[in-house]
C-alpha positions as CSV (number, residue, x, y, z in Angstrom):
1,X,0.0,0.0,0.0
2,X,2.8,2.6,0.9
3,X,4.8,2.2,-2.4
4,X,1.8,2.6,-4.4
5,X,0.7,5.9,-2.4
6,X,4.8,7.1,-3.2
7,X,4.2,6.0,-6.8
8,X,1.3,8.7,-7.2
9,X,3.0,11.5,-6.8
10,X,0.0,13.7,-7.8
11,X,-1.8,16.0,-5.1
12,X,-5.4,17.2,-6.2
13,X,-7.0,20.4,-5.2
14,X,-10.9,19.2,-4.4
15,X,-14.1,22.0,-3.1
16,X,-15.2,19.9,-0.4
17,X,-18.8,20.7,0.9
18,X,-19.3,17.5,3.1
19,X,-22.2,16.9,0.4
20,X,-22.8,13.5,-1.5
21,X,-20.6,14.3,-4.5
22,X,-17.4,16.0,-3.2
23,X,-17.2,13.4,-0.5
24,X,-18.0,10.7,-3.3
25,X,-15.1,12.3,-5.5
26,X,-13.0,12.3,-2.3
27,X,-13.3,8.8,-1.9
28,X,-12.7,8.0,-5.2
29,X,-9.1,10.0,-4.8
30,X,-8.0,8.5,-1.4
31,X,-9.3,5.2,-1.6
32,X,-9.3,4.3,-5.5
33,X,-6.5,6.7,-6.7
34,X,-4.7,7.1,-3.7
35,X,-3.3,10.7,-4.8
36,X,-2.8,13.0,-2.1
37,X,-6.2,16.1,-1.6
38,X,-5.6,19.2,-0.5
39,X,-9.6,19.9,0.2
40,X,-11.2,23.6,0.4
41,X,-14.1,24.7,1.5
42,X,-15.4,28.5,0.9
43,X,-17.3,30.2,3.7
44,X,-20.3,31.9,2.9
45,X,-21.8,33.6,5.6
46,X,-25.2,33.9,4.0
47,X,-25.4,30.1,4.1
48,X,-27.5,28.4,7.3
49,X,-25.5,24.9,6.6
50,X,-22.1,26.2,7.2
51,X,-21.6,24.6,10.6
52,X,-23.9,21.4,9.7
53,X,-21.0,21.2,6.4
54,X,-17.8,21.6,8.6
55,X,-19.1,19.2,11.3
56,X,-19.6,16.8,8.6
57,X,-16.6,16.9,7.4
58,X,-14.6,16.2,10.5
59,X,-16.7,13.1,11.2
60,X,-16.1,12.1,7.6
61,X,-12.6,12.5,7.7
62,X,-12.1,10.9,11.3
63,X,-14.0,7.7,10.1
64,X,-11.8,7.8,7.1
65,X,-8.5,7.6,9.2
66,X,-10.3,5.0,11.5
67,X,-10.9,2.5,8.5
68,X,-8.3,3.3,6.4
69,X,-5.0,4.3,8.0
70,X,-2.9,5.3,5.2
71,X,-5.5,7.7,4.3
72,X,-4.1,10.1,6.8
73,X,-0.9,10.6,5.1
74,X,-2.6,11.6,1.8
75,X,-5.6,14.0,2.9
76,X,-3.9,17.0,3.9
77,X,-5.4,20.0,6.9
78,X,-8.7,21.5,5.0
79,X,-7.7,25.1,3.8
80,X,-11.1,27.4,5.0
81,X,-11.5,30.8,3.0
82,X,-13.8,33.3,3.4
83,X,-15.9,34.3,0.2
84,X,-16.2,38.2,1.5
85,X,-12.3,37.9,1.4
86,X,-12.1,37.0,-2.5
87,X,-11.1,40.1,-4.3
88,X,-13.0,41.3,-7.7
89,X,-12.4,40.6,-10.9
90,X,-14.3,42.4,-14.0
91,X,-13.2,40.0,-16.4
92,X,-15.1,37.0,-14.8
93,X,-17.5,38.9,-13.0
94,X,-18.9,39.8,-16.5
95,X,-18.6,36.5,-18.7
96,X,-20.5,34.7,-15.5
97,X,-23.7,37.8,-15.9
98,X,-23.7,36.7,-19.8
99,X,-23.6,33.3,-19.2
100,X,-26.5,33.4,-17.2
101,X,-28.6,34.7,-20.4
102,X,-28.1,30.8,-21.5
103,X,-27.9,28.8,-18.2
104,X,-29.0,28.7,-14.9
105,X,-25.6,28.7,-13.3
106,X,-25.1,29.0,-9.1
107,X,-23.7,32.3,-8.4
108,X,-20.9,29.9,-6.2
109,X,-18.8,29.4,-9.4
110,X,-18.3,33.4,-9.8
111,X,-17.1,33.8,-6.6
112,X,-15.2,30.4,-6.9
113,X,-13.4,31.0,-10.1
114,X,-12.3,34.7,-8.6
115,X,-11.0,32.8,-5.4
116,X,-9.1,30.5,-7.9
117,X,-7.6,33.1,-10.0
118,X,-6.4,35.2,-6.7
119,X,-4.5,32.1,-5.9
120,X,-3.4,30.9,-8.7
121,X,-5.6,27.9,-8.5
122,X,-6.0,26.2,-12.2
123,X,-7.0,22.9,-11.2
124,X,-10.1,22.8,-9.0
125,X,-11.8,19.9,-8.8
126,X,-15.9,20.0,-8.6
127,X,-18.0,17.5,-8.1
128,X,-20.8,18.6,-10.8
129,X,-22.9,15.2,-10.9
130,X,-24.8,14.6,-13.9
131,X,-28.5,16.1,-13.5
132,X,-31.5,13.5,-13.8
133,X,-34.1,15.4,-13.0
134,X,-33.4,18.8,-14.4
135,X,-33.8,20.0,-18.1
136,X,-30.9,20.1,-20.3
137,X,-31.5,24.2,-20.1
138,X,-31.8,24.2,-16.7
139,X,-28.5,22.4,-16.0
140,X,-25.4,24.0,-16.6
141,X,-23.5,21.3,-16.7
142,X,-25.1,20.4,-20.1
143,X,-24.2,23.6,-21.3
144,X,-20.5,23.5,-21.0
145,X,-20.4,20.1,-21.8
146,X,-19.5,20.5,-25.1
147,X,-16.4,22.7,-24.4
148,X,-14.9,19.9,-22.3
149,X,-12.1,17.7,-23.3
150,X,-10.6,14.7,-21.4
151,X,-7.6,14.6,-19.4
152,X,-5.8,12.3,-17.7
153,X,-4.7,12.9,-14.0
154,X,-2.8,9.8,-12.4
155,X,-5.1,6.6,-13.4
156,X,-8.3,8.7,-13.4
157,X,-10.0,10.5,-16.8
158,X,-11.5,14.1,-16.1
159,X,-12.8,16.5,-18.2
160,X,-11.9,20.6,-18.2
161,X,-12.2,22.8,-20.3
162,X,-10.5,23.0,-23.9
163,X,-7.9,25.6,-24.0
164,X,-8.3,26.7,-27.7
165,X,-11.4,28.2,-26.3
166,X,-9.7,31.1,-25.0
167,X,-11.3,34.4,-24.4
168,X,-15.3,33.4,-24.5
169,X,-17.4,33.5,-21.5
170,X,-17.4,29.6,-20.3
171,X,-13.6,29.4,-21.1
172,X,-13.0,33.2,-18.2
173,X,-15.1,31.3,-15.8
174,X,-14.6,27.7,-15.9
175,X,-10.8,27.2,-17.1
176,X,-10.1,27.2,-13.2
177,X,-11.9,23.9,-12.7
178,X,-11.9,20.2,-13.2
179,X,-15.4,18.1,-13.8
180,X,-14.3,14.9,-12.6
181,X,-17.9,13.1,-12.0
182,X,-19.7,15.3,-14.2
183,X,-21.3,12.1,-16.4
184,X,-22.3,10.5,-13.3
185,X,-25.3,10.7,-11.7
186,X,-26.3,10.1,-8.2
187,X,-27.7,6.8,-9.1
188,X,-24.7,5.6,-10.3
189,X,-22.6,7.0,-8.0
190,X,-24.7,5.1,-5.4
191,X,-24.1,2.0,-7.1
192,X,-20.0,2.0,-6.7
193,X,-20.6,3.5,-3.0
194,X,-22.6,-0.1,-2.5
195,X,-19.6,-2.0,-4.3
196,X,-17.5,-0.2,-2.7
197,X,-18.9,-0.5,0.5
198,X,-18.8,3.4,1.4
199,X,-21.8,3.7,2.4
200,X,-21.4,4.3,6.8
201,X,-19.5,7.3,5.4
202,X,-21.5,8.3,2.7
203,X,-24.3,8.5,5.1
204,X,-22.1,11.2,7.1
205,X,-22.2,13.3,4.4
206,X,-24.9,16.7,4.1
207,X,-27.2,18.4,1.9
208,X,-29.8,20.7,3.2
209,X,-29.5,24.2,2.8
210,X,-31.6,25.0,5.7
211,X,-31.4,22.3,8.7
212,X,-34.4,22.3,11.3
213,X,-32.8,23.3,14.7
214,X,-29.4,23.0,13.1
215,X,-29.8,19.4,12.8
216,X,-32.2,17.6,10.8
217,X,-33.3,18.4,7.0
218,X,-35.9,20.7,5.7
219,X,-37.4,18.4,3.4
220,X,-38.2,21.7,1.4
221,X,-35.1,23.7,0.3
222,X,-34.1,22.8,-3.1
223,X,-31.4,20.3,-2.6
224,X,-34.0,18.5,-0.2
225,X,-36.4,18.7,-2.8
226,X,-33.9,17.3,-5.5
227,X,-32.7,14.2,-3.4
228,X,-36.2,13.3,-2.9
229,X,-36.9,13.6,-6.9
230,X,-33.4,11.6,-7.5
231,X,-34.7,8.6,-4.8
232,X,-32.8,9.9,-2.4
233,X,-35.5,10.7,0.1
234,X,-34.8,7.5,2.7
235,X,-32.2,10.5,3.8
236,X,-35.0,12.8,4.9
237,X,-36.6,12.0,8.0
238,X,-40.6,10.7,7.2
239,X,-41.8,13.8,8.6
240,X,-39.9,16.3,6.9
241,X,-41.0,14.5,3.9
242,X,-44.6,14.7,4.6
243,X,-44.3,18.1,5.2
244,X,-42.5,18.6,2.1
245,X,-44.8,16.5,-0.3
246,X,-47.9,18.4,1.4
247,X,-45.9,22.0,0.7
248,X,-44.7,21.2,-3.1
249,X,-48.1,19.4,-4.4
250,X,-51.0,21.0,-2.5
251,X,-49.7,24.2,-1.1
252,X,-47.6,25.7,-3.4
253,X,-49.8,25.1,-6.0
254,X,-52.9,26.1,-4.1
255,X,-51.1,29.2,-3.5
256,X,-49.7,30.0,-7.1
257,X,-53.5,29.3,-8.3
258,X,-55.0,32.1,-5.8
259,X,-52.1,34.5,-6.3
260,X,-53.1,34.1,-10.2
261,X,-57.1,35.0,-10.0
262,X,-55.8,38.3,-7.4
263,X,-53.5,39.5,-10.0
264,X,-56.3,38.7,-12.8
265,X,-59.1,40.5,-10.3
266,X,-56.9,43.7,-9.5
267,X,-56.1,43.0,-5.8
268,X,-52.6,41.7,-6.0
269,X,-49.5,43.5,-7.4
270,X,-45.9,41.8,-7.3
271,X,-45.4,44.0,-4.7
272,X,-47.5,42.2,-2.4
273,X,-47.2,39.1,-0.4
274,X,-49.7,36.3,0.1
């Protein structure tokens, strides 16, 4: 096991979130690739998950050590940055606004790609899974697929994006990053975490954007929502689900429906709140 760690003298740079996919992709690395990480994880204060995320993490990486020794000589100390620390940048600030004229993209890859330029970061690795659910324009992963080419990094195939795309919008914001799962889906990804048997770590791992007393899942914020529309929802708690299955298919609709005949009778303006 040791000379094989030597012989991969590669060290990958990996956003780690604690979520399902980075954690997945981090496995994959340590446990399949065994290539040292050097994981990040960006700080954004306006996120309610940020303490649900690090805790994660540090149970993840502790049961990591625990069943696999040698792991701890290839995952190196988690490097936090704060995203109100990133300085500006015009260039990428702007191809990300016209990018979002063709794709819904998270506003976490502008302030990730400034983050990487500051530091000179050109080989991020996300964990951008393959989207079941989603639309192919809804899903910006489908949108820069085309301007991905493969690349070979140790014994595992990634994809970035193609150099001789220089100077258009996807090539400013995404050149920074690597899309190492990116033609996987959840489902799939499942399946090698059963082979694998990952899953007692997997199971560590978080999602919800807005955790009930700092603790449990929503059910209702959209990464909830997703998991439950992927099969994932055996990792909400029954209630949470209810609730979310009552809000998404009687509620919300029941409330969209009465907003509608207000606007169309005169007595509701976008201004106002039902």
């Amino acid at each position: 096991m040791i000379d094989q760690i030597q012989k991969n003298n590669v060290n990958v740079n990996l956003l780690w979130t604690g979520g399902w996919d980075s954690t997945f992709q981090l496995l994959q690395l340590l446990l399949i690739y065994k290539v040292s990480v050097t994981p990040f994880y960006l700080i954004d204060k306006t996120r309610r998950s940020t303490l649900k995320e690090i805790e994660s993490m540090s149970k993840i990486k502790n049961q990591l050590i625990s069943e696999y020794p040698y792991v701890k000589k290839l995952i190196k100390a988690t490097r936090y940055h704060s995203v109100d620390d990133i300085s500006p940048n015009k260039t990428i600030t702007d191809s990300f606004q016209s990018l979002l004229k063709k794709a819904k993209i998270g506003i976490q890859h502008e302030w990730l790609a400034r983050f990487c330029f500051e530091h000179g970061i050109e080989n991020m690795q996300l964990s951008v899974e393959a989207a079941i659910i989603l639309k192919p324009t809804q899903f910006f992963g489908n949108h820069i697929k085309p301007f991905l080419i493969t690349k070979k990094i140790g014994n595992q195939e990634v994809y970035l994006l193609d150099s001789k795309l220089k100077n258009c919008d996807e090539y400013n914001v995404f050149k920074y990053f690597i899309f190492p799962v990116i033609y996987l889906t959840k489902v799939q990804m499942n399946e090698i975490v059963n082979k694998k048997g990952w899953m007692k770590i997997m199971e560590m791992t978080w999602f919800c954007h807005n955790p009930i007393h700092n603790d449990k899942p929503c059910g209702i914020c959209r990464p909830c929502i997703v998991l439950q529309e992927e099969s994932f929802g055996w990792r909400i708690p029954a209630r949470r689900r209810f609730i979310s299955t009552y809000k998404r298919k009687i509620f919300w609709p029941f409330k969209s429906m009465v907003k509608s005949n207000l606007v169309k009778m005169g007595l509701f303006s976008n201004k106002m709140q039902v």
